[in-house]
C-alpha positions in Angstrom: 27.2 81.1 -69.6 24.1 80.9 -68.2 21.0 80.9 -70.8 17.8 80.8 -69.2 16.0 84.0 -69.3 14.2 86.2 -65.9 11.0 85.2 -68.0 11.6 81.7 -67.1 11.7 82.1 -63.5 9.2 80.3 -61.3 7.4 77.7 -64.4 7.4 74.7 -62.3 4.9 76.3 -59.6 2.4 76.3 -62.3 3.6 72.9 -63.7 3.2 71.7 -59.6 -0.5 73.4 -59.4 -1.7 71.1 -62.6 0.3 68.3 -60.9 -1.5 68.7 -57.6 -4.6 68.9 -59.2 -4.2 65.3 -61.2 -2.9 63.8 -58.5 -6.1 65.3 -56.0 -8.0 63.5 -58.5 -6.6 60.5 -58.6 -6.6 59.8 -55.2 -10.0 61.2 -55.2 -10.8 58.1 -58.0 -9.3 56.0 -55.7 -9.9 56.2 -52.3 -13.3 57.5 -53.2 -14.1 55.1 -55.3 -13.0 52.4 -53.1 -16.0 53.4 -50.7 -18.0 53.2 -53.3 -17.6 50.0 -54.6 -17.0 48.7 -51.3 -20.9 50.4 -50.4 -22.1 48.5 -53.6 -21.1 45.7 -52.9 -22.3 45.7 -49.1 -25.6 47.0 -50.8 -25.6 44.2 -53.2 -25.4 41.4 -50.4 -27.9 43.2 -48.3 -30.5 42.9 -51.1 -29.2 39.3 -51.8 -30.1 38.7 -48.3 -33.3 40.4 -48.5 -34.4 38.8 -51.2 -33.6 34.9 -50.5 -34.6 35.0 -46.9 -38.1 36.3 -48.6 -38.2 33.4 -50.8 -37.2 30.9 -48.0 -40.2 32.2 -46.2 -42.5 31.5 -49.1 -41.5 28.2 -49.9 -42.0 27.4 -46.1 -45.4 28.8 -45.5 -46.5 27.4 -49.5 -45.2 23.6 -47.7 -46.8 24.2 -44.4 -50.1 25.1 -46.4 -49.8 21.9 -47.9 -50.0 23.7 -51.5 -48.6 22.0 -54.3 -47.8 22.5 -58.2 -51.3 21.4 -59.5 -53.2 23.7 -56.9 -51.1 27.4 -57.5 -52.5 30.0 -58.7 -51.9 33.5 -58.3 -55.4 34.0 -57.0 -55.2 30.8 -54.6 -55.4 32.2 -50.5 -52.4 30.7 -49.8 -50.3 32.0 -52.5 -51.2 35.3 -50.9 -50.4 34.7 -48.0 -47.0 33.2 -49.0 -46.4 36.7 -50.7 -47.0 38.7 -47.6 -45.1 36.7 -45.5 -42.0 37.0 -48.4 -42.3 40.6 -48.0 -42.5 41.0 -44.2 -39.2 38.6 -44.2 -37.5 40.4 -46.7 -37.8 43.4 -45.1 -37.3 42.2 -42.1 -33.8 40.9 -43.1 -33.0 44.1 -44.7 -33.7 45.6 -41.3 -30.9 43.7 -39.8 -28.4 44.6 -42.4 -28.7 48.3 -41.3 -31.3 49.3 -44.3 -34.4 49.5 -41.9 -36.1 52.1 -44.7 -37.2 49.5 -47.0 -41.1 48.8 -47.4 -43.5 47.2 -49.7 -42.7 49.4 -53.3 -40.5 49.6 -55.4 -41.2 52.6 -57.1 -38.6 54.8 -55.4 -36.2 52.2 -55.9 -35.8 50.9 -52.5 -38.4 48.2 -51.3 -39.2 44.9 -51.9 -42.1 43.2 -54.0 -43.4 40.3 -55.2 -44.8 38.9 -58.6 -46.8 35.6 -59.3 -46.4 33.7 -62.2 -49.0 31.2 -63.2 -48.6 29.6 -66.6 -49.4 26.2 -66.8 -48.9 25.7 -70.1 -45.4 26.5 -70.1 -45.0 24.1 -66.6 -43.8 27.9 -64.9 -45.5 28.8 -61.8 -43.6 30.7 -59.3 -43.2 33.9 -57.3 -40.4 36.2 -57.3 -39.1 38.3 -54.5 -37.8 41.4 -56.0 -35.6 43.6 -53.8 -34.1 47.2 -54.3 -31.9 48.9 -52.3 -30.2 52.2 -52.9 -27.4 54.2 -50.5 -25.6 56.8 -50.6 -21.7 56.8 -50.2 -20.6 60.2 -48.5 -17.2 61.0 -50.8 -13.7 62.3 -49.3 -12.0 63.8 -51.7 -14.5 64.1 -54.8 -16.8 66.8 -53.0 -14.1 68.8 -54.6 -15.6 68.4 -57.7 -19.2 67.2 -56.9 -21.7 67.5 -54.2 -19.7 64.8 -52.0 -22.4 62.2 -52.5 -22.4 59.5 -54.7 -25.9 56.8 -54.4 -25.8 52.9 -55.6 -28.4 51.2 -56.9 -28.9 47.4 -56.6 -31.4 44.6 -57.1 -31.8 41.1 -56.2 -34.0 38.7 -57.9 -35.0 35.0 -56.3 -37.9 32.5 -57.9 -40.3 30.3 -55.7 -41.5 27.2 -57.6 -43.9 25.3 -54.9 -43.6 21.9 -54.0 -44.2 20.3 -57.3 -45.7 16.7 -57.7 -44.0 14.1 -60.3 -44.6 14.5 -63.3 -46.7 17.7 -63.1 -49.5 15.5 -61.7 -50.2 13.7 -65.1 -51.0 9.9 -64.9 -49.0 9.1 -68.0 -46.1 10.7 -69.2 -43.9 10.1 -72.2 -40.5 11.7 -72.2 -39.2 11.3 -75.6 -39.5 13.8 -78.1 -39.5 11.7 -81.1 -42.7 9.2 -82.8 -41.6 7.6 -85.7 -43.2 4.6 -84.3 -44.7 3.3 -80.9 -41.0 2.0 -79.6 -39.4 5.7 -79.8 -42.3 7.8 -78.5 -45.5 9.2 -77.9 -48.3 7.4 -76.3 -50.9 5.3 -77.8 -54.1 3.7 -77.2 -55.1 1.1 -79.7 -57.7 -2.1 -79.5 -61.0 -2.1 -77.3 -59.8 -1.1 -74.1 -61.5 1.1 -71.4 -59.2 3.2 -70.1 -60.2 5.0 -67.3 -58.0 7.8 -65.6 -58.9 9.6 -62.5 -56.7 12.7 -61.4 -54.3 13.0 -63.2 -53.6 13.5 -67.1 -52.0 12.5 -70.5 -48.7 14.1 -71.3 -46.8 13.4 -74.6 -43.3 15.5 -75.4 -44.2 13.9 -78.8 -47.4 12.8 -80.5 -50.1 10.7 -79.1 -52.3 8.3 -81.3 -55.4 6.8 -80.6 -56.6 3.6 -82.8 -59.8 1.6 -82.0 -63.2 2.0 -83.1 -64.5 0.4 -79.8 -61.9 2.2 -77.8 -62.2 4.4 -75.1 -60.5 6.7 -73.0 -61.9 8.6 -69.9 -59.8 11.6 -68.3 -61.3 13.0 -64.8 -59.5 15.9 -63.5 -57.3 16.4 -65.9 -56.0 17.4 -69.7 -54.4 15.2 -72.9 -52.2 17.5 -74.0 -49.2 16.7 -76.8 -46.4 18.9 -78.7 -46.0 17.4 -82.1 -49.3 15.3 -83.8 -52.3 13.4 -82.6 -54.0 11.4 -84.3 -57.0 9.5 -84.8 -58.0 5.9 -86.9 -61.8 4.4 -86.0 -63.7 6.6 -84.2 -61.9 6.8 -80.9 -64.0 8.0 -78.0 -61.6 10.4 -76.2 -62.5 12.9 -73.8 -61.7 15.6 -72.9 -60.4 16.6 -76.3 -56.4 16.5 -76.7 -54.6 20.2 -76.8 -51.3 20.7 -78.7 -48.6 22.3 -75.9 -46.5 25.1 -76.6 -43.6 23.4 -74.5 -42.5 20.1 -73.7 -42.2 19.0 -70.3 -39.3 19.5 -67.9 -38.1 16.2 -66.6 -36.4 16.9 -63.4 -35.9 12.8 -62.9 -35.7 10.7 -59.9 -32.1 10.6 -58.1 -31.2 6.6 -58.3 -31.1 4.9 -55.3 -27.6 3.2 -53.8 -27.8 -0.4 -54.7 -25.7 -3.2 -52.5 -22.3 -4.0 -53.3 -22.9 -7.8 -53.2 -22.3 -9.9 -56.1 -25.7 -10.8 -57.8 -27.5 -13.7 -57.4 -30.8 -15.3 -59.5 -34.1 -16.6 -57.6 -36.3 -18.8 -59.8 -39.3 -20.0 -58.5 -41.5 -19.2 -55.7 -40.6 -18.5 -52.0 -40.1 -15.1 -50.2 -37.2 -13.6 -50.8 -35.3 -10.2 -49.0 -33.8 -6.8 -50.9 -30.3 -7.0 -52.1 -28.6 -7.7 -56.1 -30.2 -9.9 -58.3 -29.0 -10.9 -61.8 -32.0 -12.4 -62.5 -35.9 -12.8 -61.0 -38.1 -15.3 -62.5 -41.9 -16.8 -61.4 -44.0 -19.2 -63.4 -46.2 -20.4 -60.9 -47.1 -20.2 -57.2 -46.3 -17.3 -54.4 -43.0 -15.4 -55.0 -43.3 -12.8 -51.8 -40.8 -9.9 -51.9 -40.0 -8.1 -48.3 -39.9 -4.6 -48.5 -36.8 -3.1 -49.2 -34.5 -2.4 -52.8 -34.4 -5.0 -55.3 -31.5 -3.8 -58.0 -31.8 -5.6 -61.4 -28.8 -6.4 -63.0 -31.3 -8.7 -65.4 -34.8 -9.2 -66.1 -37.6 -10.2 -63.5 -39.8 -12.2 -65.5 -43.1 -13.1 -63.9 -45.5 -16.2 -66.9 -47.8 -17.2 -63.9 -48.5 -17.3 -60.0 -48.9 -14.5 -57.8 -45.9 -11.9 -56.9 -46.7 -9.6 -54.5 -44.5 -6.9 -53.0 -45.5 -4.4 -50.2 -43.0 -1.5 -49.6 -40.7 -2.6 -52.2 -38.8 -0.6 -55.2 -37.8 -2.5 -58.0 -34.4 -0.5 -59.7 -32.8 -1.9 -62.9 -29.2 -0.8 -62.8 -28.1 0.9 -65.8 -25.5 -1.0 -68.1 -27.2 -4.4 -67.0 -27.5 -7.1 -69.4 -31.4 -7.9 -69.8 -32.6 -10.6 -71.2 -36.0 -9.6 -72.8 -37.7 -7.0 -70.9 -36.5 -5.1 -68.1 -40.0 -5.9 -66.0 -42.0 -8.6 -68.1 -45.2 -9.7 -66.9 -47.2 -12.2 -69.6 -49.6 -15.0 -69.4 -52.0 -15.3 -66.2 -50.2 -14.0 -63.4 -51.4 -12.1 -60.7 -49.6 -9.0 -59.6 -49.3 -7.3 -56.2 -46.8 -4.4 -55.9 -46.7 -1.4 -53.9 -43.9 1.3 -53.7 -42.7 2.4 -50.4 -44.4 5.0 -48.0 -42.4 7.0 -45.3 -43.6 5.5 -43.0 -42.4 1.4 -44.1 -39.5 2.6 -46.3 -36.8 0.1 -45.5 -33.1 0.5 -46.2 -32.7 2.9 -50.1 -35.9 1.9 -51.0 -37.3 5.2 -52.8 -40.7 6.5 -51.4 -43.7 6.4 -53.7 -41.5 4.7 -56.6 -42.4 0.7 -57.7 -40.3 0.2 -60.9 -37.4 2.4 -61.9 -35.0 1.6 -64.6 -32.7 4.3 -66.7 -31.7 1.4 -69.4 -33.6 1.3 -72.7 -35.4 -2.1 -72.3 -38.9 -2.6 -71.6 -41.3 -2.3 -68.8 -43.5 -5.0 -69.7 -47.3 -5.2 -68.1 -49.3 -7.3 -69.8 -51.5 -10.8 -69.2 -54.8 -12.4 -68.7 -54.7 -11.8 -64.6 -55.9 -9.0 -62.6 -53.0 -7.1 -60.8 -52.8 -4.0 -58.9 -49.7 -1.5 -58.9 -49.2 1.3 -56.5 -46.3 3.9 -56.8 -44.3 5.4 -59.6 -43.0 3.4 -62.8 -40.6 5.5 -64.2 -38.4 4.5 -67.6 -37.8 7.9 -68.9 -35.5 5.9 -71.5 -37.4 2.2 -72.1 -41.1 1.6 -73.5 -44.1 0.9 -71.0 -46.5 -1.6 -72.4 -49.9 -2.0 -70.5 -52.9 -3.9 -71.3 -54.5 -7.1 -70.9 -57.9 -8.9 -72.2 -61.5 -9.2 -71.3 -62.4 -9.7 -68.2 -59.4 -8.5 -66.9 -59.2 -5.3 -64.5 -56.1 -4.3 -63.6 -55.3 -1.5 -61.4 -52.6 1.3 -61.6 -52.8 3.6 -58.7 -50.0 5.4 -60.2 -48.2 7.4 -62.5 -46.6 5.5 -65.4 -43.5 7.9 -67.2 -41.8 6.1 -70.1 -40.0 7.0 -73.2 -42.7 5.5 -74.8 -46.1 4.6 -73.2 -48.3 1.9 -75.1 -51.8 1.2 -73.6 -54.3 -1.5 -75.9 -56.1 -4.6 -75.4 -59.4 -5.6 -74.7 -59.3 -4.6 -70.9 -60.8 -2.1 -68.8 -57.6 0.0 -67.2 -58.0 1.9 -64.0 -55.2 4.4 -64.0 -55.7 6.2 -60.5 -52.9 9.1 -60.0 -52.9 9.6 -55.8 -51.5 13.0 -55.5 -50.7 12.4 -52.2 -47.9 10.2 -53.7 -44.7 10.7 -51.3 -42.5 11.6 -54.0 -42.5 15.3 -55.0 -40.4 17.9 -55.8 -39.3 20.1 -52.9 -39.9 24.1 -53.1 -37.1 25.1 -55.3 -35.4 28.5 -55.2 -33.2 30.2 -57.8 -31.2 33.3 -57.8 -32.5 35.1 -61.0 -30.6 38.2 -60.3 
C-alpha cells in the first residue's frame, strides 16, 4: 500500500536547490581560489624579483664606488646613490614581470623603497630593498557572492651589507669571549712598550687590560672598544679612552686554503725552500728564503736566529697537527721578513692578504731582540698571539693581528699599521629578509 502522502510530492527539488547552491560554492572555493593562490604566488615571485635584482644593483654600484664597511653611512654620497640605483632596478624588474605600476612609495602598497641602516656599534650597516606589490584576481564563480574581485598583497624584503673589510677594520682583534687569564682571552698591554696603531682599532669580545706605568698605547683613526671589563694597574697612557660594546663581534672567518696532498717533510736550516707540506720548519742562523706560494704546517716553524724572509707567502697550520711548542715561534735575535700574498703575485692556494693562519689552539709566537716586519693578516681565532720585543727594537706589523687571545708587552716600540687596502675583504652580502 502505498504511504507517502500528495504533501510529499516534489521535496527533492528543494533538497537539489540547497545542493546546487553548496556545490556552486564549492567549486567557486576551488577553482576560484586556485587563481588566487596561483596570482599570489606569481605576485610573490614578482616582488622577490623586484626586490633582489635592487639589491644586486646596490651591492654593484656600493663595489664600483670603492665603498667599504668602515666608510658607510647613510649620509655618505655613494650610499645614495646606491639607493637610487636599487630602486630604479627594482622597478625596473618589476616592469618586466608585467607590474609596470610600481614607483618609489610604498604607501599605497605597491612600490618599492629603501631604508639605511647605520649602526656601528652593533657591526649592522646595510640597506634594504623593500618591495610591495598588490593585484587583483578577477573571480569566476565567486562574483556570485562578492564583487568578482579578489586583491593580494605581498612583500619582499632583501639586505645590502657593503663590501666589508676583515675584522671590521680593527688592527687587533680577539675572538674569545672569555678572560679568566691572558691565555683564554682578551687583549693586554703590559711592560714599557710603545704601541703605536695607525688605522685601525682595538677590539676585545672579552675584556682588555692594560698594566705598565711607563706604558703606552697610541690609536689613530680608530676606537678601543671591549664587551666585558677593562682594566687598568700603573697609570697606563691609553688613548683614546676604551668604550664598553653592546655586542660582540661577528666573526665571519677566513675559508682555509687546499693544502698539497704530499706526505710532509722537515727543513732545518737555512737555504730557500718552495711551498708544499712541511712537518716541521726550523732556522737558528743564516738566510732561510721561502718562495711564494702555501706553506701547510703539520708542526711548528721555529725561527732562534738569522734572517727568514718570505714575499707572497701564506703560512697555514693544518688543524689536528701535532705542534711541538708554538704554532709560529719567533725568539732570540732573528730577523723577520714576511709578506702575505697580493693579487697580483698570488701563487698556487696561497690566500691574498693573509701571512699566518692557523685554526689549532697553539700559539702564534712573535717575540725577540731583532727588528722584523710583517705584512698581511695573522689570524688564530682559536690560539694566543704574543707580540713584543725589547729596547731598541722596532718591529713592524702592517697588519691586522685576530687571535683568541692577543698579548702585546715588552720594552719595544710596536708599529701596528692596518692597510685598508688589504686584499682580503668581505664581498657585498645579500640576504633575503622577507
Amino acid at each position: 500500500m502505498n504511504t507517502f502522502s500528495e504533501k510529499q510530492h516534489g521535496q527533492i527539488i528543494v533538497i537539489f536547490a540547497v545542493a546546487l547552491v553548496a556545490l556552486l560554492a564549492i567549486t567557486a572555493l576551488a577553482i576560484d581560489g586556485g587563481m588566487i593562490y596561483s596570482d599570489r604566488r606569481y605576485s610573490q615571485s614578482a616582488a622577490d624579483a623586484s626586490s633582489l635584482a635592487g639589491g644586486g644593483v646596490a651591492a654593484s654600484t656600493m663595489d664600483d664606488l670603492g665603498l667599504i664597511y668602515t666608510e658607510f653611512t647613510c649620509t655618505n654620497s655613494g650610499v645614495a646613490t646606491a639607493r637610487a640605483d636599487a630602486i630604479d632596478a627594482a622597478i625596473s624588474r618589476a616592469a618586466s614581470n608585467n607590474f609596470p605600476t610600481l614607483d618609489g612609495e610604498i604607501a599605497d602598497q605597491h612600490g618599492v623603497e629603501t631604508l639605511c641602516v647605520n649602526d656601528a656599534a652593533n657591526f649592522d650597516k646595510h640597506i634594504d630593498v623593500h618591495t610591495l606589490v598588490s593585484s587583483t584576481t578577477n573571480t569566476s564563480f565567486a562574483q556570485i557572492f562578492t564583487n568578482g574581485e579578489y586583491v593580494n598583497h605581498v612583500e619582499a624584503v632583501v639586505r645590502v651589507r657593503p663590501r666589508t673589510e676583515f675584522a671590521f677594520g680593527n688592527a687587533i682583534v680577539a675572538t674569545s669571549p672569555n678572560c679568566q687569564n691572558a691565555n683564554e682571552g682578551g687583549v693586554w698591554f703590559d711592560g714599557n712598550s710603545n704601541v703605536v696603531i695607525n688605522g685601525g682599532g682595538v677590539f676585545s669580545n672579552a675584556c682588555i687590560n692594560a698594566s705598565g706605568s711607563a706604558l703606552s698605547i697610541d690609536v689613530n683613526n680608530g676606537g678601543i672598544g671591549y664587551v666585558t671589563t677593562y682594566t687598568e694597574n700603573g697609570s697606563p697612557t691609553v688613548d683614546p679612552v676604551p668604550g664598553q660594546a653592546p655586542a660582540p663581534m661577528p666573526d665571519y672567518g677566513i675559508p682555509e686554503p687546499v693544502c698539497p696532498t704530499t706526505t710532509p717533510k722537515p727543513h732545518n736550516g737555512q737555504g730557500t725552500i718552495d711551498p708544499g707540506n712541511y712537518s716541521r720548519i726550523k732556522l737558528t742562523n743564516g738566510d732561510l728564503t721561502l718562495n711564494p706560494g702555501l706553506y701547510c704546517m703539520s708542526g711548528d716553524l721555529s725561527i732562534s736566529g738569522g734572517h727568514l724572509v718570505g714575499n707572497g707567502v701564506t703560512i697555514f697550520f693544518v688543524s689536528g697537527s701535532t705542534n711541538f711548542k708554538d704554532d709560529f715561534g719567533v725568539a732570540g735575535n732573528p730577523e723577520i721578513d714576511l709578506y702575505a700574498p697580493t693579487e697580483a703575485n698570488l701563487v698556487g692556494n696561497a690566500i691574498p692578504g693573509v701571512v699566518i693562519y692557523t685554526t689549532t689552539s697553539g700559539n702564534v709566537t712573535l717575540l725577540g731582540n731583532g727588528d722584523s716586519t710583517y705584512e698581511g693578516i695573522i689570524y688564530a681565532p682559536h690560539a694566543s698571539v704574543d707580540v713584543g720585543g725589547t729596547a731598541g727594537v722596532n718591529p713592524t706589523f702592517n697588519t691586522q693581528i685576530v687571535g683568541k687571545s692577543v698579548k702585546i708587552h715588552g720594552n719595544a716600540t710596536i708599529n701596528i699599521n692596518y692597510n685598508n687596502n688589504n686584499p682580503y675583504t668581505w664581498s657585498p652580502r645579500l640576504d633575503v629578509v622577507k
